[in-house]
Phi, psi and omega in degrees: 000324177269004171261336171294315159319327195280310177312337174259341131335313178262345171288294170334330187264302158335273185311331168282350168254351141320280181336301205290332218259331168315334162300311140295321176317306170314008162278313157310171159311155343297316166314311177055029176270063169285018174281342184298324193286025178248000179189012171278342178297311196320321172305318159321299187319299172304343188256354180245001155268165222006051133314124163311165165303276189311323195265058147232333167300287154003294207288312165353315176290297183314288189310299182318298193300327158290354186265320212246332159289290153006277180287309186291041160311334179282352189271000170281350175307321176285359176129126212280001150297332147317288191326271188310285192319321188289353191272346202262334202265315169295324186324291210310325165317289190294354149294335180248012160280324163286307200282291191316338186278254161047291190287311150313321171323298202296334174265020164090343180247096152221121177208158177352294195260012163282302200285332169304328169256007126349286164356254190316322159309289177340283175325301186276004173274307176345291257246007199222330199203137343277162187049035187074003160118143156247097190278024175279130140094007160320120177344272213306329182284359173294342184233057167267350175241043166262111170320278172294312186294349182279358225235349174304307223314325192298349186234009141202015165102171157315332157307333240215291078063268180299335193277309177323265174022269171324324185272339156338271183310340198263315163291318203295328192268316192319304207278318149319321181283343188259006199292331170264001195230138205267294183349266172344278175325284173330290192306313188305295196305321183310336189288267233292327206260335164275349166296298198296316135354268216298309138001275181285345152293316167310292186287313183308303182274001166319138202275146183270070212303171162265118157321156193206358172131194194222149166190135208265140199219165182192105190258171214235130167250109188201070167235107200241358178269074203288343182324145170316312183287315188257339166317330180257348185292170153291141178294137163211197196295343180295313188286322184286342175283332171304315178293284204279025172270319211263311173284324181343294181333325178264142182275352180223182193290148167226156154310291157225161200226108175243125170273129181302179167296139230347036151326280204291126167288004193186145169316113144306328192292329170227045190222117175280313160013282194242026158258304174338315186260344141326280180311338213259337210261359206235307189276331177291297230261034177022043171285063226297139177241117171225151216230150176226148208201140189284159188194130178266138156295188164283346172297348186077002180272161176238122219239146163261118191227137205256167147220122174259099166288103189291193181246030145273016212047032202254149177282119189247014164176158199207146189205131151237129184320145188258325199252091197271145174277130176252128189110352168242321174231020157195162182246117181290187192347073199335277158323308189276017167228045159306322194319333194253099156351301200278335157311019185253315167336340199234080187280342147231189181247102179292154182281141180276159162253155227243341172220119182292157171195142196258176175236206230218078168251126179043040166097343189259081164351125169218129166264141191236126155262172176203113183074224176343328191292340179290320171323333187282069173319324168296324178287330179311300184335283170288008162250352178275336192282348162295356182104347200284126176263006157185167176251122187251160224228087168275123191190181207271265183085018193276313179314335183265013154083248177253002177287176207300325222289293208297323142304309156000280181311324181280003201265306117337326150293354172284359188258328183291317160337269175316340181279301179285358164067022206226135148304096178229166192247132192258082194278129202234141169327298187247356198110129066224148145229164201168155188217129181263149173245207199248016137257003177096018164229131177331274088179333157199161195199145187270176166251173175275141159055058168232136155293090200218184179229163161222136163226163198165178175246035222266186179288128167254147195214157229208147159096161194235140173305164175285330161308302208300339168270302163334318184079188215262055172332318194307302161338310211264342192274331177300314178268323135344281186319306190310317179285336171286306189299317168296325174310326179284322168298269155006265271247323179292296235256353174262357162301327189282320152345291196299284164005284173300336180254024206237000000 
């Protein structure tokens, strides 16, 4: 009777951190209720007190799976063996977030900002290892169209976001469990009332970049085809003719002019053609036009490769992408996983590229990212410390059809903003396409698989946020913390040893 009790216990906690963490995902896109992550861990919370490790592992696991099917839904379009494994495989982060809360528990430390920086370790490993990391569904990016809690990210990033988030939810369950105890009750509200303190100091003192000028721009979206078959085809000359059918329309001079990541059905660099009508699109509108393209070097390797094209037809800056998506745009251990059928699908590899660089619009540093890279803070991070006064955003985003993702994505670059104090602009094949300002709020936005254009202006701006000098302090201060906190533990329990044999 009493392993039938513990078991159905635990089928309980389980199912409420299934709930919870499907749940939390509606803080994201499409629903976008990110006021919900401000009190969705708590169901959690409760199914992971006084639990053993493994069953605080467990429900941990339960929760990620339910968060991460959830959120990343769109990604089965590439095939639902991706989907699941990769979601299942992330679980694992929130699992060892459950054992470790767990582990303190057991030992006597349970407090707010102990699971909060648990969290964010947790997170921030996500987001890096393996293969450079799954930067989807960070807490704190759940509030990108919230002004002040956006306004952190300039002073520790999405982290800084997320660890408040966590610790939120961790008084709030406190200030319920203290609901008989004055004591108790008090320690919670003191918790919740120095986050909001901090909250308004942050936003009150948020750092403020220099304007450096302006540049009038025009991004060309003209991929209309959302259908299953051609959403997945290759791109061809028909489709690259819809981007310059689409610039005819504009009538007056820009700065830049960007056709997204894979417009072009072919290299300019080695189809005089369709460099022509690049240069000819550079010279009315007396523009720099950058364009993206797979492209072989003389190494004989193939680079996702951005190009800026001046309105002399001369190349004034060139980036291949660094941060490669893997299993999309290259397959790691190719040979020993021939074996998986749906990897056939990815028939080469692109090479990452090794140096960064920014080009020359009116004068003004601009970094062209590409796709998936925006998703990085660090790498956005090394291109403002590079000098750069905006971010231009290039990506497909057609594979993921009409789901969530590709909002998703632009969503993230609202974080990338704010971190960086940089105005950026996103041009997408099908959508999202869209333009930010240098606090992380939108100001236009495309619909998916419409042919449109956006023209328009921003700021270009100069000085680095306290992220961009610091780096990710927040991580390190977080972990720091984490080895302090275990030494003490250590250190309690072999004082209690001693203690007991005396």
């Amino acid at each position: 009777m009493q392993g039938l009790r513990l078991s159905r216990s635990f089928i309980l906690r389980a199912s409420v951190a299934i709930a919870a963490g499907a749940l939390n995902a509606t803080a994201f896109l499409p629903i976008d209720s990110g006021w919900i992550s401000l009190f969705v861990l708590i169901p959690l919370f409760w199914a992971w007190r006084d639990q053993k490790i493994v069953t605080a592992s467990l429900i941990g696991f339960f929760y990620g799976v339910g968060f991460l099917l959830v959120l990343m839904f769109g990604l089965h379009y590439l095939g639902f063996l991706a989907y699941l494994s990769l979601a299942f495989l992330a679980a694992l982060y929130y699992a060892a977030i459950g054992a470790v809360v767990a582990a303190f528990a057991q030992r006597g430390m349970r407090n707010p900002w102990l699971t909060a920086a648990i969290w964010i370790m947790s997170e921030g490993l996500r987001v890096r290892w393996p293969l450079g990391g799954l930067a989807w569904g960070e807490l704190g990016g759940a509030l990108h169209d919230f002004a002040v809690p956006r306004s952190l990210a300039g002073w520790g990033g999405v982290a800084l976001i997320s660890f408040l988030v966590v610790a939120i939810n961790g008084f709030l369950y406190d200030f319920y469990l203290g609901l008989s105890s004055n004591k108790k009750r008090m320690r919670a509200l003191s918790g919740l009332i120095s986050i909001l303190l901090l909250v308004a100091v942050g936003y009150v003192a948020r750092f403020e970049p220099t304007p450096t000028g302006r540049i009038r721009f025009a991004l060309i979206q003209g991929f209309d085809k959302a259908d299953a078959e051609l959403a997945s085809s290759a791109i061809g000359p028909a489709e690259t003719q819809a981007h310059f059918d689409l610039a005819k329309g504009l009538e007056k001079n820009f700065d830049l002019i960007v056709l997204p990541e894979s417009a072009l059905y072919d290299d300019p660099q080695v189809n005089p053609e369709l460099q022509a009508q690049i240069v000819s699109l550079a010279e009315k509108h007396n523009a720099v036009v950058l364009v993206n393209t797979r492209h072989y070097r003389a190494n004989g390797k193939l680079y996702n490769t951005n190009f800026a094209y001046d309105p002399r037809g001369e190349v004034i800056g060139r980036y291949s992408k660094s941060h490669l998506v893997p299993f999309g745009e290259y397959v790691p251990w190719r040979s020993a996983l021939s074996f998986i059928g749906p990897l056939r699908q990815i028939p080469y590899d692109f090479s990452p590229g090794t140096r960064r660089q920014t080009f020359l619009v009116d004068g003004h540093e601009v970094a062209g990212l590409i796709c998936y890279e925006s998703a990085y803070p660090g790498l956005v991070g090394d291109f403002v410390r590079d000098g750069a006064e905006a971010i231009v955003v290039s990506t497909s985003d057609r594979s993921y059809r009409r789901s969530n993702m590709a909002e998703a994505h632009f969503a993230q670059a609202q974080m990338r903003a704010a971190e960086n104090a940089r105005p950026v602009l996103q041009a997408s094949i099908s959508g999202v396409t869209g333009v930010i300002d240098s606090t992380g709020s939108v100001k236009a936005q495309s619909e998916l698989f419409e042919n449109t254009v956006l023209t328009g202006s921003i700021n270009t701006y100069t000085g680095d946020t306290p992220y961009v000098r610091w780096g990710d302090w927040l991580l390190l201060g977080a972990g720091l913390g984490l080895i302090g906190a275990a030494l003490l533990v250590v250190r309690s329990g072999r004082r209690d040893k001693i203690q007991s044999s005396t």
